[in-house]
N, C-alpha and C positions, 0 to 999 in steps of 0.2 A: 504494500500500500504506500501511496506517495505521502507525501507530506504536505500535499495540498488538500490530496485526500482525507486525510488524518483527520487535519484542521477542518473542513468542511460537514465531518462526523458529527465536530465536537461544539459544533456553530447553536448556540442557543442554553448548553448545557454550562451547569455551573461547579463551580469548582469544588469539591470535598475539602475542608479550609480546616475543619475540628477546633479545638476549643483549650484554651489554655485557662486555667484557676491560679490567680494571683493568691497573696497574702490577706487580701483584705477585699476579696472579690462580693461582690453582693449577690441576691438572688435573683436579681433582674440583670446584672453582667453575666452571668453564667447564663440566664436562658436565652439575655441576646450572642452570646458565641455558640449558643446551641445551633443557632440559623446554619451554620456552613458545617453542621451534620448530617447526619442522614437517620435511616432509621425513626424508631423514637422519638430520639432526642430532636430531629426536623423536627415532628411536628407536634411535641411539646412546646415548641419555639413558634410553631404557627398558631397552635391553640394560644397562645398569650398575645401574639398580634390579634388573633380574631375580638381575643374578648377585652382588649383595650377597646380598639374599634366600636367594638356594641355598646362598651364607656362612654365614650366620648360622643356618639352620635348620638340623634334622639333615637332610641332603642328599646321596645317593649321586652324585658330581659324574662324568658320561663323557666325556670331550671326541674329535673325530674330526677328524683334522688329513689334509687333502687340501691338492694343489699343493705345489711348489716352495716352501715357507715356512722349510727350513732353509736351500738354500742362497739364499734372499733376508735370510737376518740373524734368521729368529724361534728359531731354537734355544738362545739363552739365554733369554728369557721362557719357552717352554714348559719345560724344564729348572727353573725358578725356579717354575712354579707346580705343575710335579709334587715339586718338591723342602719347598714351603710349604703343600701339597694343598688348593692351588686348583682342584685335580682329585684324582680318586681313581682314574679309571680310563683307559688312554690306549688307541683303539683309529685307527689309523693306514696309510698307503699305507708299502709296500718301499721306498719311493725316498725316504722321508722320513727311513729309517734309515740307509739306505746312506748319506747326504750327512753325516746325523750321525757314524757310525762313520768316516767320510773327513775329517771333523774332530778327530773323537777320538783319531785314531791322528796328528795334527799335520799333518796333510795343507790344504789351504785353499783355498775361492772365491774370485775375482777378480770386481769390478767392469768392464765392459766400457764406456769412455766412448762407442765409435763407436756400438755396442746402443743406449744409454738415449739416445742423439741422435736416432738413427735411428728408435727404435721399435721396436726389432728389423729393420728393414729393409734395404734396396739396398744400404746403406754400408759392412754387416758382409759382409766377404769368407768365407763359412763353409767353402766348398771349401779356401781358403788356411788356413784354423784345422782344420782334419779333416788336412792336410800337415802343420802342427805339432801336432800331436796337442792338440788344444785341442777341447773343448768346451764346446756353447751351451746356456745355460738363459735363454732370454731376454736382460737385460743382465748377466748371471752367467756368467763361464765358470770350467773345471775341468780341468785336465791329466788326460790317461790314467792319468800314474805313481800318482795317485791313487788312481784301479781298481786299479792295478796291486798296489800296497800292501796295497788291501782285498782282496784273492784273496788274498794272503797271510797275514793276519790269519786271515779267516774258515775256510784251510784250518788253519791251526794251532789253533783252536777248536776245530772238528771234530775232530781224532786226538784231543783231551784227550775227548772227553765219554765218560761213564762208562757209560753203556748205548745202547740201540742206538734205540728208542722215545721220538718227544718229541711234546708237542702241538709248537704254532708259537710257543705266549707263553713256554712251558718253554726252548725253542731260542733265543727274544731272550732271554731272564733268564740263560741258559750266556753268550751274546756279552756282555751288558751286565756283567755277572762280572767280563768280561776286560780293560774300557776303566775309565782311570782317570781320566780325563778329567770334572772338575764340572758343567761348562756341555754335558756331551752327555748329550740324554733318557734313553737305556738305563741308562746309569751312575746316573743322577739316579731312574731309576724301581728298581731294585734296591735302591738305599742309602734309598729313602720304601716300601718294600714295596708298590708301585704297579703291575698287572700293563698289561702292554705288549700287544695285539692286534693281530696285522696277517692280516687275513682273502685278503689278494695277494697272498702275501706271494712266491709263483712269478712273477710278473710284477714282478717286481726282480732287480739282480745278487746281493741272498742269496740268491733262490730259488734261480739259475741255477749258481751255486756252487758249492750245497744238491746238486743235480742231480748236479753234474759229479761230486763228492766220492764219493755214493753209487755213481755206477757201478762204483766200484774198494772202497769203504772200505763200512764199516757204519752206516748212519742212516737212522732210514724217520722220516719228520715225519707227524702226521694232521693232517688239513687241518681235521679234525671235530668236533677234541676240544675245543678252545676254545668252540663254539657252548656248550656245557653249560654252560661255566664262567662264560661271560658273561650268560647268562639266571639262573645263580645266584644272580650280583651282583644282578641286578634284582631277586628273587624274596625275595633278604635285606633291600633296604634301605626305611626305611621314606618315603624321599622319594627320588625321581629327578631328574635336572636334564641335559643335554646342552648343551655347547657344539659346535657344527659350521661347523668352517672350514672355507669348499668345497663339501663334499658328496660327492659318486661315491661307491664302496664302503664306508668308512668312516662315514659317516652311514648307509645301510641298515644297516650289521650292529647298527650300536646300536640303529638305532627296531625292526629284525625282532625283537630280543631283546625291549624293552618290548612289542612288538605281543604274544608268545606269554608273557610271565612274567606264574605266577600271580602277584598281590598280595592282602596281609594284606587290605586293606583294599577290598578287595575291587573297588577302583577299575584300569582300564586303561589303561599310555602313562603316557609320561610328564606330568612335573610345573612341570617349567619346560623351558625349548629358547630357546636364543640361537642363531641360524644368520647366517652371516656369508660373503655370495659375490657374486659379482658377476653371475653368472647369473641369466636371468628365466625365466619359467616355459611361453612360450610356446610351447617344441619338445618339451615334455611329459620334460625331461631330470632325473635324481634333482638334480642338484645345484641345478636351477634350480626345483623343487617350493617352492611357499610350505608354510608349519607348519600354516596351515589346512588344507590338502590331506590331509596328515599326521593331522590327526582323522576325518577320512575313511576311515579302514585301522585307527586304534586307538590309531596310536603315539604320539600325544599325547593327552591325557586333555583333556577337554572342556571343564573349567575350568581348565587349561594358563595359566600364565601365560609366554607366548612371543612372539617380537617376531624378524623376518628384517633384518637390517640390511645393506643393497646398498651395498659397500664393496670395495674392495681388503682382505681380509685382514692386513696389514702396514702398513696402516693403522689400521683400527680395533682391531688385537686389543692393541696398546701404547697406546694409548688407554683402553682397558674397563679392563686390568689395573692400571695407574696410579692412574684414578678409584677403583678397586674397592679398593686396596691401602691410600690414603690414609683410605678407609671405617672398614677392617678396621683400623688401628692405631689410629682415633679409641677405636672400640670395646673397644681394647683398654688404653691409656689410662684410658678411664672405668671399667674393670671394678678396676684395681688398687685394693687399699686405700690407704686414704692413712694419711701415716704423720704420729704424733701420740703 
């Protein structure tokens, strides 16, 4: 091959450049040297341009939190970005709330050191932990008294509520009312006017609760009325953007929503999508769907600026927000007057 040739190959592509870590490098220097990686580390580097971006523009921000990420330790960042509306709208699995409201109420996870040895495996006796009423979440476990507690909470919520009729985001914004708790989502979404959607929300102990309460007491929840409320949100804002940790339910109900809301502009799907899971896409599973896919159906707009970043969640999403946070103060920094 010539050397014109060569060069002709190489016409548009960019150079593998990699990343040097100083003495006193930040986490927004590290993830801008991430850019002249590959792998990964690109497009952990792209997810932080995309979600400056959705910052900085006027931007309806949805995030969709799947997995176990409360009780693995993420409940004060998401609590911190719903409370600094790093997000605007949170739409979420049952079991993401329960762990939070079992925090809230001063209740608490344990690290399991035999679990994170193991891998979860042979070493953890779980028959012996189900005899001490101990439960597994991976290398996370959580005493029963904890459930035990939240039945208790959540039945005294209930006899307070003032009518008999709730959506599901109505019935978390009664709970979140009730926890005083800063670092817990519900609390933190009430006090930022942030509405809370959990589309499962029967396939958790509030549904199951929900259920029990009702056989004797008065509360009929729709399961329905949310859809409207959140295709609103699409329908109002003039830019969209979606973070999606995981996947499963919670990422559908946000893209179904962008798939069917009209927009002004006459454009469909959303506008940016950072998705963040560990899942590949080969057993055809939602969570494991790449974003391309996804313009395939509508729910991303065509010229989407969107990037899937194949990460452990709890790693990269304190990562994003750090970079993204150091961003957002520069900016804000430069905007102040100076004084003279």
């Amino acid at each position: 091959m010539s050397k014109d040739t060569h060069s002709k190959a190489l016409e548009g592509l960019e150079e593998v450049k990699g990343v040097r870590i100083g003495q006193h490098t930040s986490v927004d220097e590290l993830v801008v040297g991430l850019r002249g990686c590959a792998f990964g580390a690109g497009r952990l580097a792209k997810a932080v341009d995309i979600y400056e971006e959705m910052l900085v523009e006027e931007t309806t921000k949805f995030i969709g939190i799947a997995g176990a990420l409360v009780p693995a330790g993420m409940r004060p960042i998401l609590a911190d970005m719903i409370r600094e509306r790093y997000v605007d709208v949170v739409v979420t699995t049952g079991a993401n709330l329960v762990h939070d409201i079992i925090e809230a109420l001063g209740e608490h996870h344990y690290m399991s050191s035999d679990a994170a040895a193991s891998g979860g495996g042979a070493v953890v006796d779980d028959v012996l932990l189900r005899k001490q009423g101990i439960d597994r979440i991976y290398d996370v476990v959580v005493h029963d008294e904890a459930f035990a507690h939240l039945e208790d909470f959540l039945r005294t919520v209930f006899e307070q509520l003032d009518h008999k009729r709730y959506s599901i985001r109505e019935l978390l914004t009664a709970i979140g009312e009730n926890l005083s708790d800063r670092n817990s989502i519900l609390r933190s979404a009430v006090d930022s006017d942030v509405p809370v959607f959990c589309p499962a929300i029967a396939d958790s102990m509030i549904g199951l609760h929900a259920w029990i309460y009702k056989q004797a007491g008065a509360l009929e929840v729709d399961a329905f009325d949310d859809t409207r409320e959140l295709i609103d949100l699409f329908c109002e804002a003039k830019r969209t953007g979606a973070i999606i940790l995981g996947g499963g339910v919670p990422k559908n109900f946000i893209f179904q929503s962008a798939l069917i809301a009209p927009r002004k502009d006459g454009q469909e799907g959303l506008d940016y999508a950072i998705q963040i899971t560990t899942k590949t896409p080969e057993d055809g599973s939602l969570s494991g769907a790449t974003l391309e896919e996804a313009k395939s159906w509508g729910k991303i707009g065509e010229n989407a600026k969107a990037v899937t970043v194949y990460c452990d969640a709890t790693i990269a999403l304190p990562i994003i927000v750090a970079a993204v946070r150091e961003r957002m103060e520069r900016i804000r920094i430069n905007e102040r007057p100076s004084k003279g």
